[in-house]
N, CA, C and O atoms as a DFTB+ gen file, in Angstrom:
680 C
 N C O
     1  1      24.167     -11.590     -36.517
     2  2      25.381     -11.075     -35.922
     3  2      26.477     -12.118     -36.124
     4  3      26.281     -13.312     -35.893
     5  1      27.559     -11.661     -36.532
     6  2      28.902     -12.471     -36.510
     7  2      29.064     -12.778     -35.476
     8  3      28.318     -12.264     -34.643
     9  1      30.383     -14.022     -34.877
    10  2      31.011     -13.799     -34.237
    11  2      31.651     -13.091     -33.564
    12  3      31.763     -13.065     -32.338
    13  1      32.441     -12.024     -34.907
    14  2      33.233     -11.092     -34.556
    15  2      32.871     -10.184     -33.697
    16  3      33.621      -9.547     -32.957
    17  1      31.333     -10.083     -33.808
    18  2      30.293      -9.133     -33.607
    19  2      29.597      -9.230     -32.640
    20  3      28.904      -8.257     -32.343
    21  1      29.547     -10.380     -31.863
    22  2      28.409     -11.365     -30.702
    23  2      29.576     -10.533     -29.210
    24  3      30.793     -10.592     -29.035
    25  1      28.622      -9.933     -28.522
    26  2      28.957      -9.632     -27.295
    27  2      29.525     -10.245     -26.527
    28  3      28.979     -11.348     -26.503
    29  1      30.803     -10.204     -25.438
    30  2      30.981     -10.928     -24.561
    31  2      30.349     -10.278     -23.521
    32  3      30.348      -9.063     -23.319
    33  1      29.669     -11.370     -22.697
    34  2      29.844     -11.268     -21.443
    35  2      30.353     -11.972     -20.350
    36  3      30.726     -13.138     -20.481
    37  1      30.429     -11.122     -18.823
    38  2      31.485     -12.348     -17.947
    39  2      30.155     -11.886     -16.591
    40  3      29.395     -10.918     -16.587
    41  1      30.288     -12.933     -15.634
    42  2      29.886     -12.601     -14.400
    43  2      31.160     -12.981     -13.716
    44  3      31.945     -13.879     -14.020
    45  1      31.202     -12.304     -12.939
    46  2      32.406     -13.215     -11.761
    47  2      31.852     -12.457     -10.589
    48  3      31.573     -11.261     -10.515
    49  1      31.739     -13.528      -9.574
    50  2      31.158     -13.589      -8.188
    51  2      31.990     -14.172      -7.385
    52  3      32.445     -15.248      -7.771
    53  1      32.462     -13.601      -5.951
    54  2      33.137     -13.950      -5.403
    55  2      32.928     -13.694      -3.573
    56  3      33.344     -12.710      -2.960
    57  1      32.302     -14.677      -3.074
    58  2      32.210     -14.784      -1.935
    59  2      33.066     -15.357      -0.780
    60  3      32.460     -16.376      -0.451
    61  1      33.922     -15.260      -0.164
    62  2      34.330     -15.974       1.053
    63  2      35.477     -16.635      -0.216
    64  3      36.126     -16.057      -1.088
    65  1      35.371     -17.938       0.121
    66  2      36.135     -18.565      -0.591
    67  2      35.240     -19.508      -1.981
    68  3      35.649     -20.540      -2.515
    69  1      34.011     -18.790      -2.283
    70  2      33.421     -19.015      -3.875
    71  2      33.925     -18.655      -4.767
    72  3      34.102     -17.437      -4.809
    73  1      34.178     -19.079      -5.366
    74  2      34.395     -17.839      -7.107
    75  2      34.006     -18.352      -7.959
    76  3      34.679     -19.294      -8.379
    77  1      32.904     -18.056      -8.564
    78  2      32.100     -18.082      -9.637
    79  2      32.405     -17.346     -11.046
    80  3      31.975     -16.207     -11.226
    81  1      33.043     -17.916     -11.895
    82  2      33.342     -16.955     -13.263
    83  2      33.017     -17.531     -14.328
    84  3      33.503     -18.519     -14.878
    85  1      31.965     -16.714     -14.668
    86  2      31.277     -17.195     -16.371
    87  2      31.396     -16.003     -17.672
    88  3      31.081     -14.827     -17.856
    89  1      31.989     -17.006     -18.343
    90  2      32.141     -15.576     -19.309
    91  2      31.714     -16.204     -20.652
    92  3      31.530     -17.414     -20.785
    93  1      31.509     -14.918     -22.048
    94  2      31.214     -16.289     -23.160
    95  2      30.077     -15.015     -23.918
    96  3      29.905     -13.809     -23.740
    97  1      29.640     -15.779     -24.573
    98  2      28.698     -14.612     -25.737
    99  2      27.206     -14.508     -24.308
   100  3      27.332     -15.319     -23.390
   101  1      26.098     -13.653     -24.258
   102  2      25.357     -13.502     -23.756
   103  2      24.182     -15.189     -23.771
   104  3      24.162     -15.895     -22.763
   105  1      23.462     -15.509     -24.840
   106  2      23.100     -17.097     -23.849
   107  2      23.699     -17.902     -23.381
   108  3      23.184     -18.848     -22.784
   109  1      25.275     -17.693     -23.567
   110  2      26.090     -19.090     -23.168
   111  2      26.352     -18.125     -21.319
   112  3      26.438     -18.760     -20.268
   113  1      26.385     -17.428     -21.355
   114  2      26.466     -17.056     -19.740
   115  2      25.438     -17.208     -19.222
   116  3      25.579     -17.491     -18.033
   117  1      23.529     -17.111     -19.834
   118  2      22.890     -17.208     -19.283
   119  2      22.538     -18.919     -19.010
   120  3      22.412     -19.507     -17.936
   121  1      22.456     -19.343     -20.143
   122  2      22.593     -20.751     -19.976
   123  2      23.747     -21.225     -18.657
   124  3      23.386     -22.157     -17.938
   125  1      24.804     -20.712     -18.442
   126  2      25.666     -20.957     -17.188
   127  2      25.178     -20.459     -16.344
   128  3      25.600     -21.137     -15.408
   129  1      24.413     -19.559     -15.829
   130  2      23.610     -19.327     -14.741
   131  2      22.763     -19.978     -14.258
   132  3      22.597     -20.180     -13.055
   133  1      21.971     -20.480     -15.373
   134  2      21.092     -21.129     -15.078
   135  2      21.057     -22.536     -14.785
   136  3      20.084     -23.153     -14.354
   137  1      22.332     -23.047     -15.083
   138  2      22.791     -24.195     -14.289
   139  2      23.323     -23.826     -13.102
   140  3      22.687     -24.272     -12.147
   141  1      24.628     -22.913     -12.719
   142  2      24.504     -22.745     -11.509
   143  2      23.931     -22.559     -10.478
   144  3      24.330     -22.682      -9.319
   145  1      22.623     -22.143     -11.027
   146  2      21.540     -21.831      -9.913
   147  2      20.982     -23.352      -9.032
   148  3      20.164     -23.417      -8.114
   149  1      21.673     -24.355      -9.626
   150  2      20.771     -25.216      -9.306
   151  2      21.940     -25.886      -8.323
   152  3      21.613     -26.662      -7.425
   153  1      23.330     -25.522      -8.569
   154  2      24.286     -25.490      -7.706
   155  2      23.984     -25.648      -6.452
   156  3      22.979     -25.121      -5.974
   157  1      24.917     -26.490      -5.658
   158  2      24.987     -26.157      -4.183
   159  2      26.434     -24.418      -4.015
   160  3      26.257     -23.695      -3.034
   161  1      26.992     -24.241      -4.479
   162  2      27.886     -23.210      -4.531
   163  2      26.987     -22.204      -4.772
   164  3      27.146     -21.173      -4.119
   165  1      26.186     -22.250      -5.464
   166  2      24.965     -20.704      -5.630
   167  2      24.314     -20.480      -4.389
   168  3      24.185     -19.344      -3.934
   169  1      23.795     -21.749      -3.675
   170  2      22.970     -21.390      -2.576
   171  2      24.183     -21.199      -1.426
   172  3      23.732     -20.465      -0.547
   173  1      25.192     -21.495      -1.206
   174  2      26.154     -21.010      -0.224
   175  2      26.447     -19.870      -0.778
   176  3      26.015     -18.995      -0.028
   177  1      27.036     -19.335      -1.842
   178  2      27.234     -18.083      -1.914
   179  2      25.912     -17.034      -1.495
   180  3      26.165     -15.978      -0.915
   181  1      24.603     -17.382      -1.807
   182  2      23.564     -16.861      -1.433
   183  2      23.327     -16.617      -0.233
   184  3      22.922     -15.511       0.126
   185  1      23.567     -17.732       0.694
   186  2      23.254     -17.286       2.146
   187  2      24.531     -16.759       2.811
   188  3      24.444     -16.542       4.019
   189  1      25.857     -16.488       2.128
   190  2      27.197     -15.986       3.065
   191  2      26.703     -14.361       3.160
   192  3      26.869     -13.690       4.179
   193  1      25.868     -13.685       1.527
   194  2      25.683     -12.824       0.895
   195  2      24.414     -12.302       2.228
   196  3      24.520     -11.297       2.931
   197  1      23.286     -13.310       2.271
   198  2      23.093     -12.809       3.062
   199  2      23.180     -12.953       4.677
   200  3      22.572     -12.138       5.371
   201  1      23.670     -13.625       5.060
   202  2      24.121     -13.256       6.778
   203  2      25.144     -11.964       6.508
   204  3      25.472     -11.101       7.322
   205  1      25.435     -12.062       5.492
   206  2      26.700     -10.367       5.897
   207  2      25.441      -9.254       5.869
   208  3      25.284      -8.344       6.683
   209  1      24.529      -9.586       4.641
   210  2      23.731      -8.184       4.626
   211  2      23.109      -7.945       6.254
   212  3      22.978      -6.852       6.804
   213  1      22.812      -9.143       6.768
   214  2      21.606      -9.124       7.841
   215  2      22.476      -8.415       9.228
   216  3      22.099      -7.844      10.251
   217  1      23.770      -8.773       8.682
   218  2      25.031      -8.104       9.965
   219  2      25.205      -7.049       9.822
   220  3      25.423      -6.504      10.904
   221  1      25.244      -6.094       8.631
   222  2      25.462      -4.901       8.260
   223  2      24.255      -4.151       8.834
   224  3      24.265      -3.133       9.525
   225  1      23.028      -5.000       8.323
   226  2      22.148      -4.127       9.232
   227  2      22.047      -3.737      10.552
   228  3      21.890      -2.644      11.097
   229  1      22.223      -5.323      11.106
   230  2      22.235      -5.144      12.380
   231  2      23.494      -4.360      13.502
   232  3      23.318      -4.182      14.707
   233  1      24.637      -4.014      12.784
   234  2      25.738      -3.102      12.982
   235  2      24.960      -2.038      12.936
   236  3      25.065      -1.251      13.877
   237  1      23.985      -1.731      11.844
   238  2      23.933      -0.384      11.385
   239  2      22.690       0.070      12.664
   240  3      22.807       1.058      13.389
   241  1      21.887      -0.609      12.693
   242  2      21.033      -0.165      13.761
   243  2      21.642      -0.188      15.059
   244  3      21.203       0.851      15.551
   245  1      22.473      -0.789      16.033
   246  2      23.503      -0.593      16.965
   247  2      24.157       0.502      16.520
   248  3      23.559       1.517      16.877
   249  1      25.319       0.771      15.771
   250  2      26.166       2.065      15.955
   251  2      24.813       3.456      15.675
   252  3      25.184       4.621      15.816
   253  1      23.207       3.145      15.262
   254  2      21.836       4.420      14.927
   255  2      21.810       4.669      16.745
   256  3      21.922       5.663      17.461
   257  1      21.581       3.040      17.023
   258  2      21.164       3.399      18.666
   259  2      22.110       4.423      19.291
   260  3      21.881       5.612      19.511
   261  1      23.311       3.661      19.553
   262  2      24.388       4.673      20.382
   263  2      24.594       5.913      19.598
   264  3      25.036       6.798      20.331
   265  1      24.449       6.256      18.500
   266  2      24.806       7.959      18.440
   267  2      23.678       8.734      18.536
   268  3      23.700       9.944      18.313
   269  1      22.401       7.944      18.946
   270  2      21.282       8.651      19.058
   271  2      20.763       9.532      17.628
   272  3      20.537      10.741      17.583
   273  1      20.681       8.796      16.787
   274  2      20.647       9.002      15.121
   275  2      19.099       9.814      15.397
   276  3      18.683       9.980      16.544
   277  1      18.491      10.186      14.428
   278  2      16.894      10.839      14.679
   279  2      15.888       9.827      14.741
   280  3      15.934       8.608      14.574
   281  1      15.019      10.580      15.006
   282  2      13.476       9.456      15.531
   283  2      12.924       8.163      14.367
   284  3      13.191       8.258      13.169
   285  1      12.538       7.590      14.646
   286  2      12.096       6.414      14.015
   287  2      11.238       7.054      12.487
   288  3      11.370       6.522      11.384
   289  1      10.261       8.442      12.793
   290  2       9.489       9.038      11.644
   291  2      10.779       9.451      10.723
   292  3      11.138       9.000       9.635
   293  1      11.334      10.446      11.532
   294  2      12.894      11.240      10.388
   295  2      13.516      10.342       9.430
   296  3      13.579      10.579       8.224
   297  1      14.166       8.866      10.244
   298  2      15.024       7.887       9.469
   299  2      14.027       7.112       8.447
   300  3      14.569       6.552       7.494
   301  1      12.245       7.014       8.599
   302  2      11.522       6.408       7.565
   303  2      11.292       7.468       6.929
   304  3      11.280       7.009       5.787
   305  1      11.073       8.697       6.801
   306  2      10.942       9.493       5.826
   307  2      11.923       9.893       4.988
   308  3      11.765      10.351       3.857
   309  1      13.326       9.643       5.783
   310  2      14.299       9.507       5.105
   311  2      14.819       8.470       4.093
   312  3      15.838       8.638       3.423
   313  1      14.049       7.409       4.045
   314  2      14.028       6.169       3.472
   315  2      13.474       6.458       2.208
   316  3      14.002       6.283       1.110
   317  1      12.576       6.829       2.415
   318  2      11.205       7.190       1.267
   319  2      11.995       8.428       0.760
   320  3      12.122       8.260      -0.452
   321  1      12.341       9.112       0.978
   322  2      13.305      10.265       0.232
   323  2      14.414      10.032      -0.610
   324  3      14.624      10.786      -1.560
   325  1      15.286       8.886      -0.319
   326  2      16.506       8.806      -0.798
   327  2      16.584       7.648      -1.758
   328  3      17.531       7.356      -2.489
   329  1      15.110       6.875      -1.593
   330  2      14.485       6.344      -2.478
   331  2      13.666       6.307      -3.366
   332  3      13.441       5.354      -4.112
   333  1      13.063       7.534      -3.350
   334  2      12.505       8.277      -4.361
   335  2      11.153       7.274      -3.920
   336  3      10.558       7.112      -4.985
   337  1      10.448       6.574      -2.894
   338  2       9.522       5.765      -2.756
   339  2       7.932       7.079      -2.661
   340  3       7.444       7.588      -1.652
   341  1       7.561       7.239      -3.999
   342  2       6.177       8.537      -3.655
   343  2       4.673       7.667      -3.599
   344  3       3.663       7.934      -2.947
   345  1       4.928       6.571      -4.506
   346  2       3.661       5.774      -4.131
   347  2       3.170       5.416      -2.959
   348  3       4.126       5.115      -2.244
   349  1       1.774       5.244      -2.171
   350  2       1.438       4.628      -1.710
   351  2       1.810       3.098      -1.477
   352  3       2.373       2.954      -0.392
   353  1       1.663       1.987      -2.151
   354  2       1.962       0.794      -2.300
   355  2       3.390       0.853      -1.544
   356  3       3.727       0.431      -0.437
   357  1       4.093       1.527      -2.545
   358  2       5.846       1.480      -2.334
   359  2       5.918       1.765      -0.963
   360  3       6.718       1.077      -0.330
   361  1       5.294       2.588      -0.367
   362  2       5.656       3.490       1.018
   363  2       5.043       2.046       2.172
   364  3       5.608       1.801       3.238
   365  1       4.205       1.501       1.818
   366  2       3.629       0.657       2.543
   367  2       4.448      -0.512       3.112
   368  3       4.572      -1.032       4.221
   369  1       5.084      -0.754       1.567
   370  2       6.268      -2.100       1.583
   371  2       7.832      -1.640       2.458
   372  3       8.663      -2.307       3.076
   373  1       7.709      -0.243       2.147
   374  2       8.925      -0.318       2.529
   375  2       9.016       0.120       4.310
   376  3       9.971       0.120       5.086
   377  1       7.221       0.551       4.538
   378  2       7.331       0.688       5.987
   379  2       7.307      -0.656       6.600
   380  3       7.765      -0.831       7.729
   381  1       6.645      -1.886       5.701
   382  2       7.210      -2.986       6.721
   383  2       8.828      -3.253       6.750
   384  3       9.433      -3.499       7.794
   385  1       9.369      -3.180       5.614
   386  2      10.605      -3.290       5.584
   387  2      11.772      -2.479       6.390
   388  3      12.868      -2.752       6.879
   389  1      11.085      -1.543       6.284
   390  2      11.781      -0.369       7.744
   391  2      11.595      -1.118       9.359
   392  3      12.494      -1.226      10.193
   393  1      10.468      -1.483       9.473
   394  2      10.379      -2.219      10.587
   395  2      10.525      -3.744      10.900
   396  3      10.528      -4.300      11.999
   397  1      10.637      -4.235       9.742
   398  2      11.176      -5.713      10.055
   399  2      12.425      -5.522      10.439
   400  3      12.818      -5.700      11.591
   401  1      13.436      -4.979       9.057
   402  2      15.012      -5.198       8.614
   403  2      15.594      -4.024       9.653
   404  3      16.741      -4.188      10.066
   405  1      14.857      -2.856      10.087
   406  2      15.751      -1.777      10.880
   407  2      15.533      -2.017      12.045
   408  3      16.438      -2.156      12.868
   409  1      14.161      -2.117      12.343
   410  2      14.059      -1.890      13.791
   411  2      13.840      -3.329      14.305
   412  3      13.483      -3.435      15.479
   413  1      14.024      -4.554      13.503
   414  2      13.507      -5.731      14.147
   415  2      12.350      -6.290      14.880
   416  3      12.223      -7.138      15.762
   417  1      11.345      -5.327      14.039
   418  2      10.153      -5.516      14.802
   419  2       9.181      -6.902      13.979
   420  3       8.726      -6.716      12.850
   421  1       9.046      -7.748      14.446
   422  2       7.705      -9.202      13.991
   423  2       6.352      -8.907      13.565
   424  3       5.573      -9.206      12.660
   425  1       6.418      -8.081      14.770
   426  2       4.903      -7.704      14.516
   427  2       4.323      -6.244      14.604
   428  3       4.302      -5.484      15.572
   429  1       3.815      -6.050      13.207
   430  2       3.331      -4.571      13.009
   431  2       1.720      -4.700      12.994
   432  3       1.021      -4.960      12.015
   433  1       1.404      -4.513      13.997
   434  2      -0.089      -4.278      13.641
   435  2      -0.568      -2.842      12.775
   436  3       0.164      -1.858      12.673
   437  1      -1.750      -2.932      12.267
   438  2      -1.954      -1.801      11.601
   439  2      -1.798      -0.410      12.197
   440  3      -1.951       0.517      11.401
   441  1      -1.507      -0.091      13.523
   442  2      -1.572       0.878      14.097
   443  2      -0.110       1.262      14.197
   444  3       0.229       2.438      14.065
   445  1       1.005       0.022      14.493
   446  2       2.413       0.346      14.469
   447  2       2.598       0.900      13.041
   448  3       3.514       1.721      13.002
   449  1       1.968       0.679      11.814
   450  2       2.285       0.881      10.706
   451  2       1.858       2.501      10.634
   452  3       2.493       3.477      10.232
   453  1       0.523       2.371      11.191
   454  2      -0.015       4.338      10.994
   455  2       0.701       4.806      11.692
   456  3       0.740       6.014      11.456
   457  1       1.488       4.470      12.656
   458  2       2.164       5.666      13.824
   459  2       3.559       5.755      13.137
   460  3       4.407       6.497      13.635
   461  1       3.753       5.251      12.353
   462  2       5.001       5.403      11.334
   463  2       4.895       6.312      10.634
   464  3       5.650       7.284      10.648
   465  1       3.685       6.117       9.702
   466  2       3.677       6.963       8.603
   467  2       3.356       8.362       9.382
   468  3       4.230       9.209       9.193
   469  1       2.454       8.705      10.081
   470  2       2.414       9.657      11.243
   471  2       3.588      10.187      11.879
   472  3       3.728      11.405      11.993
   473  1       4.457       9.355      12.309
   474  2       5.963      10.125      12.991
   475  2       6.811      10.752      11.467
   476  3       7.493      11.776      11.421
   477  1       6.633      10.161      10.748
   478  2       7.241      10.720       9.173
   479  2       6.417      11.454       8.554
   480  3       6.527      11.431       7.328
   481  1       5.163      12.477       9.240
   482  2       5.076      13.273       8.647
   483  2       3.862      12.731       7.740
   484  3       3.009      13.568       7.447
   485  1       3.748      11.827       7.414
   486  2       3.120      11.304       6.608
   487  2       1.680      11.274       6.146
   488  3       1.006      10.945       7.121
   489  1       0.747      11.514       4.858
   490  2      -0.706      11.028       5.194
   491  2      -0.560       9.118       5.503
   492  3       0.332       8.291       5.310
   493  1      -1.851       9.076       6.021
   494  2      -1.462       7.965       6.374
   495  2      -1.673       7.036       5.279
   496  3      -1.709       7.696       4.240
   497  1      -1.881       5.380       4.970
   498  2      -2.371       4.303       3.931
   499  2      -3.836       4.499       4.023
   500  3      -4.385       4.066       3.009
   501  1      -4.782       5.075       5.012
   502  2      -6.173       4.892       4.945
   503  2      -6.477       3.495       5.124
   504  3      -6.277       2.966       6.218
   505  1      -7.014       2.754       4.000
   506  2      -7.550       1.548       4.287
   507  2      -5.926       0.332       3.919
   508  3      -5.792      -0.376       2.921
   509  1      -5.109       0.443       4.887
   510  2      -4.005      -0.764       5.208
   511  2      -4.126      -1.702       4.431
   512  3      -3.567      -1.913       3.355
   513  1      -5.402      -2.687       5.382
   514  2      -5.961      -3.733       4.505
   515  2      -6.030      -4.185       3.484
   516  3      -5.821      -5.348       3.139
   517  1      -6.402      -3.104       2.758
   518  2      -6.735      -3.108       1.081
   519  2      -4.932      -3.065       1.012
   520  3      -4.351      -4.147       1.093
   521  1      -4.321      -2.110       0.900
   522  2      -2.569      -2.129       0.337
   523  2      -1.983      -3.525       0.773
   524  3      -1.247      -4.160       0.018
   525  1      -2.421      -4.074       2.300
   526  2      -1.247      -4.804       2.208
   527  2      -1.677      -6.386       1.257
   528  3      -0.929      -7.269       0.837
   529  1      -3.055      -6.248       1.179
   530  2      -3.968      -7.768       0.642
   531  2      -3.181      -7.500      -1.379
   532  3      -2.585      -8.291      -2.110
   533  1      -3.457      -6.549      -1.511
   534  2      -2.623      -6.336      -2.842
   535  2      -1.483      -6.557      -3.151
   536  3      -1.221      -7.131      -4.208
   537  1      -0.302      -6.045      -2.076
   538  2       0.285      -6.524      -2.000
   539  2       1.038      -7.943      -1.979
   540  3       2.018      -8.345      -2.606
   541  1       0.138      -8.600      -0.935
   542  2       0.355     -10.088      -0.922
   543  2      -0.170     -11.098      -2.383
   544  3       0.165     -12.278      -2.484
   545  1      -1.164     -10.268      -3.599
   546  2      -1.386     -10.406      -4.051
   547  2      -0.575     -10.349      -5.286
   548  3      -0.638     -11.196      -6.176
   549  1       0.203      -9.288      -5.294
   550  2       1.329      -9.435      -6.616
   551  2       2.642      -9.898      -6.213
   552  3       3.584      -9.530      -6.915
   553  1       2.897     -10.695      -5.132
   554  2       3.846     -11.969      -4.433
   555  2       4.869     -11.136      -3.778
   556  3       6.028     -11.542      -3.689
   557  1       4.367      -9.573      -3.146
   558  2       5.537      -8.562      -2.764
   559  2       5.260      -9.316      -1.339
   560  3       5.998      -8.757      -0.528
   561  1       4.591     -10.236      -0.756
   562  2       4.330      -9.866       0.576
   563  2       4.086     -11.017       1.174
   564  3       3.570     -11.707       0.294
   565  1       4.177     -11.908       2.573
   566  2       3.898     -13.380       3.037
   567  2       3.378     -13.365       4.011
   568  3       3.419     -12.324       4.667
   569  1       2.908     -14.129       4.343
   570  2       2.312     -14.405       5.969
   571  2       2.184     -15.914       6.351
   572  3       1.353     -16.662       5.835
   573  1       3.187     -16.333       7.410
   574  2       3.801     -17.433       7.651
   575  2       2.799     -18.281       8.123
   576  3       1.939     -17.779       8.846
   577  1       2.745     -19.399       7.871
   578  2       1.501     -19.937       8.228
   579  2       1.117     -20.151       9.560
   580  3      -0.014     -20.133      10.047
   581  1       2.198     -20.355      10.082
   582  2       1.710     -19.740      12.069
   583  2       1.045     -18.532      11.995
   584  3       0.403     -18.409      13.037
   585  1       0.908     -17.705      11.362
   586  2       0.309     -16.331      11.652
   587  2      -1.542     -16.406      11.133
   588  3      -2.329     -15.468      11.010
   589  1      -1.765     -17.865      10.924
   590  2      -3.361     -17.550      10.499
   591  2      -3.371     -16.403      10.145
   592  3      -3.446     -15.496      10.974
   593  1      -3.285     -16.137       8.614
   594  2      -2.982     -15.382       7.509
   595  2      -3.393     -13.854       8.453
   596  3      -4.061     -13.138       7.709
   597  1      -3.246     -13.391       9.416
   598  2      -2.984     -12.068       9.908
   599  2      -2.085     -11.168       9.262
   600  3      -0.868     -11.343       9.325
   601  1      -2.635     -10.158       8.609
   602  2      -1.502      -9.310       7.729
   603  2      -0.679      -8.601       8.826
   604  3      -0.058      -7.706       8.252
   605  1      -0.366      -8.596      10.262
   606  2       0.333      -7.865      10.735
   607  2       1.807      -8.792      11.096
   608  3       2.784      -8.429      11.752
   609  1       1.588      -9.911      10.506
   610  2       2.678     -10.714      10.739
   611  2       3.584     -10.715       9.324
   612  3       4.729     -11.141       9.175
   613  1       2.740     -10.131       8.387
   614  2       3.351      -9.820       7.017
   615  2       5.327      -9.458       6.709
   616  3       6.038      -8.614       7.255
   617  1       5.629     -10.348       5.794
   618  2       7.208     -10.473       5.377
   619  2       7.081     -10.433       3.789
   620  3       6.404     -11.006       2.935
   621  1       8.094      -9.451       3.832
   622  2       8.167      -8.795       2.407
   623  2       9.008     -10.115       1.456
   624  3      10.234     -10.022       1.518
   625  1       8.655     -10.892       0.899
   626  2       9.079     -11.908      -0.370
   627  2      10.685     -11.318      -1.207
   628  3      10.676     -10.157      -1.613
   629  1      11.360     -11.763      -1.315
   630  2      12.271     -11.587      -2.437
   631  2      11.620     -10.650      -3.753
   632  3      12.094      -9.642      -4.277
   633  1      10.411     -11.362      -4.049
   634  2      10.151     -10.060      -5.094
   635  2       9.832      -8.969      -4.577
   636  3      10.140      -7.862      -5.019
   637  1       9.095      -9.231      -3.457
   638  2       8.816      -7.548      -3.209
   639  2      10.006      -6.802      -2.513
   640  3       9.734      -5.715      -2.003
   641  1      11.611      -7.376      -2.413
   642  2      12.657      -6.675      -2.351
   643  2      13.089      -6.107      -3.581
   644  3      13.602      -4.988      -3.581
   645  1      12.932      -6.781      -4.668
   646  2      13.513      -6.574      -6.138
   647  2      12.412      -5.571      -6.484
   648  3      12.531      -5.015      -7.576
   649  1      11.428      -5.273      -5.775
   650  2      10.352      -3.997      -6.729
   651  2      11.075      -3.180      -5.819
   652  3      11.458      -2.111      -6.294
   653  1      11.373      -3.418      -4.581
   654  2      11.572      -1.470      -3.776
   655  2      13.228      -1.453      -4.524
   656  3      13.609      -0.283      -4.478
   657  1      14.087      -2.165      -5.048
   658  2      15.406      -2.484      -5.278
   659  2      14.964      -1.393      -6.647
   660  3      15.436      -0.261      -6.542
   661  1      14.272      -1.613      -7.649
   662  2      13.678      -1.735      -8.621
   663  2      13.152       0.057      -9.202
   664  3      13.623       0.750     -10.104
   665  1      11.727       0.400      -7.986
   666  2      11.663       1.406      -7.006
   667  2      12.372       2.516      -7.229
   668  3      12.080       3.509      -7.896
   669  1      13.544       2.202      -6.477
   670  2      14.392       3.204      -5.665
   671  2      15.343       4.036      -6.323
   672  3      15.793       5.120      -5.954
   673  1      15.704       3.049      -7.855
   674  2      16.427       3.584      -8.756
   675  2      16.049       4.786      -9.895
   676  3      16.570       5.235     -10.916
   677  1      15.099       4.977      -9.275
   678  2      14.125       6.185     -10.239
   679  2      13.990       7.704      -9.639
   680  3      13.344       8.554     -10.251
């Protein structure tokens, strides 16, 4: 490929008062990413990015409470609907994620998890265990080391946000 011919690309990111702008043929932006990553400006833009997400949620579940939005099954089946989530696995991840990130719940024991899939209508995971150990197994899934590896203390990893992210677009 020519010059003439070599793609540009740009990122520009702009948080608060960050601004991040890389532009340039495609490895010379990735190569600039990949130094920025190592940035202190990447990891502040990262965490402004997320305390807003974690506020949006938490707005969003306050203004669910007061209008008396539908039952906890309706809004997770609604999740799994608008996400196109039909797998097993997927439905599993995203019921902890329904109950960590919506309802703020720590701790799901396996039974908070069946009475989910149950209020949504749902068949249930059957053997939990087995989904969520797999899970934790392809790095979708954590268990903090205070939790003496108890899967009901289970937190969904960055990757296993980027698979339901990933997921959902299908």
């Amino acid at each position: 490929m020519s010059d003439d011919e070599e793609i540009n690309s740009r990122i520009y990111i702009k948080v608060g008062d960050i601004e991040i702008d890389v532009s340039g043929a495609q490895h010379e932006v990735d190569d600039a990413i990949l130094k920025l990553r190592e940035d202190e400006d990447w990891s502040t833009a990262l965490a402004k990015v997320r305390n807003a997400r974690e506020g949006a949620i938490a707005a969003a579940v306050e203004a669910a409470k007061r209008a008396g939005l539908p039952a906890r099954g309706t809004a997770f089946k609604a999740l799994l609907d608008n996400c196109n989530l039909q797998k097993k696995p997927d439905q599993v991840l995203a019921a902890l994620h329904y109950l960590r990130d919506v309802e703020g719940v720590n701790d799901s024991p396996p039974r908070v998890l069946m009475d989910l899939f149950e209020d949504a209508g749902l068949l249930s995971p059957g053997n939990l265990s087995l989904y969520l150990n797999r899970l934790r197994e392809r790095g979708f899934l954590s268990i903090p080391p205070s939790a003496h590896d108890k899967n009901r203390y289970a937190v969904i990893t960055p990757e296993g946000r980027a698979h339901l992210d990933r997921r959902s677009r299908y």
